[in-house]
N, C-alpha and C positions, 0 to 999 in steps of 0.2 A: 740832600733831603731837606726837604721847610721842618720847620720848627712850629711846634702850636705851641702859642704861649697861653698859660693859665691866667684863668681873671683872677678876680682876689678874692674869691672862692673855693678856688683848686680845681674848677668846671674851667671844660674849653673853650677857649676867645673863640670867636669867629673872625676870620681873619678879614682882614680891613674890606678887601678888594670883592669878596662874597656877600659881604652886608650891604654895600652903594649898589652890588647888582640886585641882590633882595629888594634894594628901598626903589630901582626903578622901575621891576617887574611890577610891583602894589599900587604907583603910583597914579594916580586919578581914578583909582577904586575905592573912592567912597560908600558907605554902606547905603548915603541915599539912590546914589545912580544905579546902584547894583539892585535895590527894591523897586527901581524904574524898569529896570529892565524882565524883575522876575513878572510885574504884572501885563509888562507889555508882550511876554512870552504869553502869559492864560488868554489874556484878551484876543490873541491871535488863535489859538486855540480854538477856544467858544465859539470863533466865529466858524471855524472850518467844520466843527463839530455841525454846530447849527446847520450849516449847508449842506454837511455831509445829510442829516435828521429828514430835513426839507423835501431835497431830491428824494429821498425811498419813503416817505409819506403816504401813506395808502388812503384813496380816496373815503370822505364818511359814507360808511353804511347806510344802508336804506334803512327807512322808520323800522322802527319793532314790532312785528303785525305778531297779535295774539287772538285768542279766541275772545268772544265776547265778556264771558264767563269769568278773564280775566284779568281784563280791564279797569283799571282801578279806578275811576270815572261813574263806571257802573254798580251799585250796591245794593244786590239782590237780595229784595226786601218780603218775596213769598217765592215758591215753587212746589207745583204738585206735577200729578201727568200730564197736567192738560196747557200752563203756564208756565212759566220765570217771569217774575215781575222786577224790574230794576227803576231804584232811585235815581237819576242822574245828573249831574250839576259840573255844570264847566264853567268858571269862573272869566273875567273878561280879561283876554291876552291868554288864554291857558288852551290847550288843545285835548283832545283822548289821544291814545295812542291808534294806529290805525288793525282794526278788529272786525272780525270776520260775522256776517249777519246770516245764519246758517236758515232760520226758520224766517218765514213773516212772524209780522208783529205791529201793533198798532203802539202810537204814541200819542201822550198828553201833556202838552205844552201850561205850564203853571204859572212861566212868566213870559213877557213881551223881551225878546233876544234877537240880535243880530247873528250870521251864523256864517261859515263856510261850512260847505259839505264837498269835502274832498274824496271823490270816490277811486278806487286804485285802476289806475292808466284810464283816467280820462280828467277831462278837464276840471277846475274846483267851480264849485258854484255856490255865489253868495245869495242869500236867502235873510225876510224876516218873518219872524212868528209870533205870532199874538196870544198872550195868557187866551186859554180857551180852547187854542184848536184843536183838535182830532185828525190823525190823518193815519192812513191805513199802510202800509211797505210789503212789495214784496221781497222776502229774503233771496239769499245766493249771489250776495256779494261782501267785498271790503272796502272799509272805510276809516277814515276818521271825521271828527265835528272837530272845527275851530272858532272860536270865540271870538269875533273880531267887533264884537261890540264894545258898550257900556254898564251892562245888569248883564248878571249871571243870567246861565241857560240853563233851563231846570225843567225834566220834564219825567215822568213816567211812562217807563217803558214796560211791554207785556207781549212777551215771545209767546207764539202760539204752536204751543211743541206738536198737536195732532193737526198742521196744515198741510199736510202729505196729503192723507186719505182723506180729508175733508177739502179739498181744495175745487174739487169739480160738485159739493155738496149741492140739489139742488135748495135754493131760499122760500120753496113754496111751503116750507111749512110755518115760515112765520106772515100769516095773515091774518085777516081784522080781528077774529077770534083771540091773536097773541095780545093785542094792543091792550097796553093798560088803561084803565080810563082816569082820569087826576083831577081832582078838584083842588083850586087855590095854589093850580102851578101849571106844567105843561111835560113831557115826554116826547122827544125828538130822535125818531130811529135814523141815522148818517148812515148805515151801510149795514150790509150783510157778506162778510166776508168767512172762508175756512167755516161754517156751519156757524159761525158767530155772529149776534146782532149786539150792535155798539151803538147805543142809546142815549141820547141825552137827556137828564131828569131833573128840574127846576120846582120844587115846594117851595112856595110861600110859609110864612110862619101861619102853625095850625092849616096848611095847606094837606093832603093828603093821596094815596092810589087806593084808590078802590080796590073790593078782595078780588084777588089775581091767585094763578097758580103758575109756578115753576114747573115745569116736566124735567129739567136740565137745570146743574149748578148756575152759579153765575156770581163773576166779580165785579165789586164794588168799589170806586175809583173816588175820593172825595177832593172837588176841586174848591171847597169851604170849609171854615169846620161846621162839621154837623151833628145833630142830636136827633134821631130819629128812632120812634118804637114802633116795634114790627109785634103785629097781634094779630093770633091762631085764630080759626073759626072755633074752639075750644074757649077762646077769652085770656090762652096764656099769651104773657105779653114779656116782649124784652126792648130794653134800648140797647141803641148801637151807635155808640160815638166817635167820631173819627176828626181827625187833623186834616187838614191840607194836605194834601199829595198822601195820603193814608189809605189802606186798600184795607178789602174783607173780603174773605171769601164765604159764599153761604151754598150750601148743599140744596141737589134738587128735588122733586118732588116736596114741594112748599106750598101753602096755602095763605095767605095772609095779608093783610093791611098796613101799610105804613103809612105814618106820622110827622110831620117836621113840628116835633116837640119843643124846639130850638131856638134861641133869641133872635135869630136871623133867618135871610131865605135860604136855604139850601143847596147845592150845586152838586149835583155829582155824573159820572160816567157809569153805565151798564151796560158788561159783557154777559149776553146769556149764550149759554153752552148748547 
């Protein structure tokens, strides 16, 4: 039988010939080499992880089409029965999300913009627009506007919610009897669309319209700012001031005079009902 000899302790030696095999099992197991190796185990890892990730990858989704309504791009700034009027502004490099244009709708371009008009399955088409224009849409489609200019795209929009049953409306009823007559400026009918006539109205300072009647509402689109007093055949009189891209809606069956009260010419768009 061996013998275990006590250290000087009274705990057991470890016997000579267990300890030179101890010391060469440990040997060139440094704690750096063994920290070499733990990272060179992760790094192998990540990598298979990663490839594993790669391969089951799911292609990106198609854009996020929502309704008009919203579109966060769009900032519906009046609505009754008849309209939704929305602010709109896309900033240079920025896009809308791609949104559905359910009614027509005529827009008013506020600044000079570079643009893509991306319509869904079909090809994009780049376009420029000039502070000033008007141009008329018809709805029953999707889209998005992308910005691929230099100056934001800024323009006001005006969904014409009764284009359904007004779409085959005949336009004989706005004839020379509708025309307003304007002293010290001019009035420019662009179209007649959905039972609507989209006007364009330029006062001079102290420029003014001769009394007219409204039979039908109609919205007011200011492409200036302006100061203009609207006075009754009664003599009551109101002013109506509006900002840039600012809208009003005024009620029909109207009788009245307007004014460009205002330090400058006046500029604006007229939708009558």
């Amino acid at each position: 039988m061996a013998r275990t000899k006590l250290a000087l302790d009274g705990s057991a030696a470890v016997p000579a010939a267990a300890a030179v095999a101890s010391r060469r099992r440990g040997a060139g197991r440094t704690p750096a080499r063994q920290s070499v190796r733990c990272w060179r185990c992760l790094f192998i890892t990540s990598v298979l992880l990663t490839g594993i990730a790669m391969a089951t990858k799911k292609p990106a989704p198609p854009p996020t089409q929502v309704e008009i309504t919203a579109e966060p791009h769009h900032q519906l700034i009046f609505h009754n029965e008849y309209v939704r009027v929305y602010d709109v502004v896309v900033t240079p490099k920025d896009a809308t999300l791609l949104h559905n244009h359910r009614h027509d709708y005529v827009y008013v371009v506020m600044g000079a913009a570079e643009i893509s008009n991306e319509v869904k399955d079909k090809p994009a088409a780049r376009a420029t627009v000039a502070e000033g224009d008007v141009k008329f849409v018809e709805g029953g489609f999707t889209h998005l506007i992308r910005n691929v200019g230099a100056t934001p795209f800024h323009n006001i929009t005006v969904e014409l919610l009764q284009d359904e049953q007004n779409r085959d409306a005949p336009a004989s009823k706005w004839n020379a009897e509708n025309a307003i007559r304007v002293q010290g400026g001019a009035e420019d009918v662009l179209f007649v669309k959905d039972g609507v006539r989209v006007a364009r109205v330029q006062l001079e300072v102290a420029g003014f319209e001769h009394r007219h009647h409204h039979a039908g509402p109609h919205l007011v689109i200011a492409f200036t700012d302006v100061t203009l007093r609207s006075e009754a055949p009664d003599k009551s009189a109101a002013n109506i001031e509006l900002k840039a891209g600012q809208v009003r809606w005024l009620e029909g069956n109207m009788t009245h005079t307007v004014t460009n009260v205002g330090s400058q010419p006046a500029k604006l768009l007229s939708l009558e009902f």
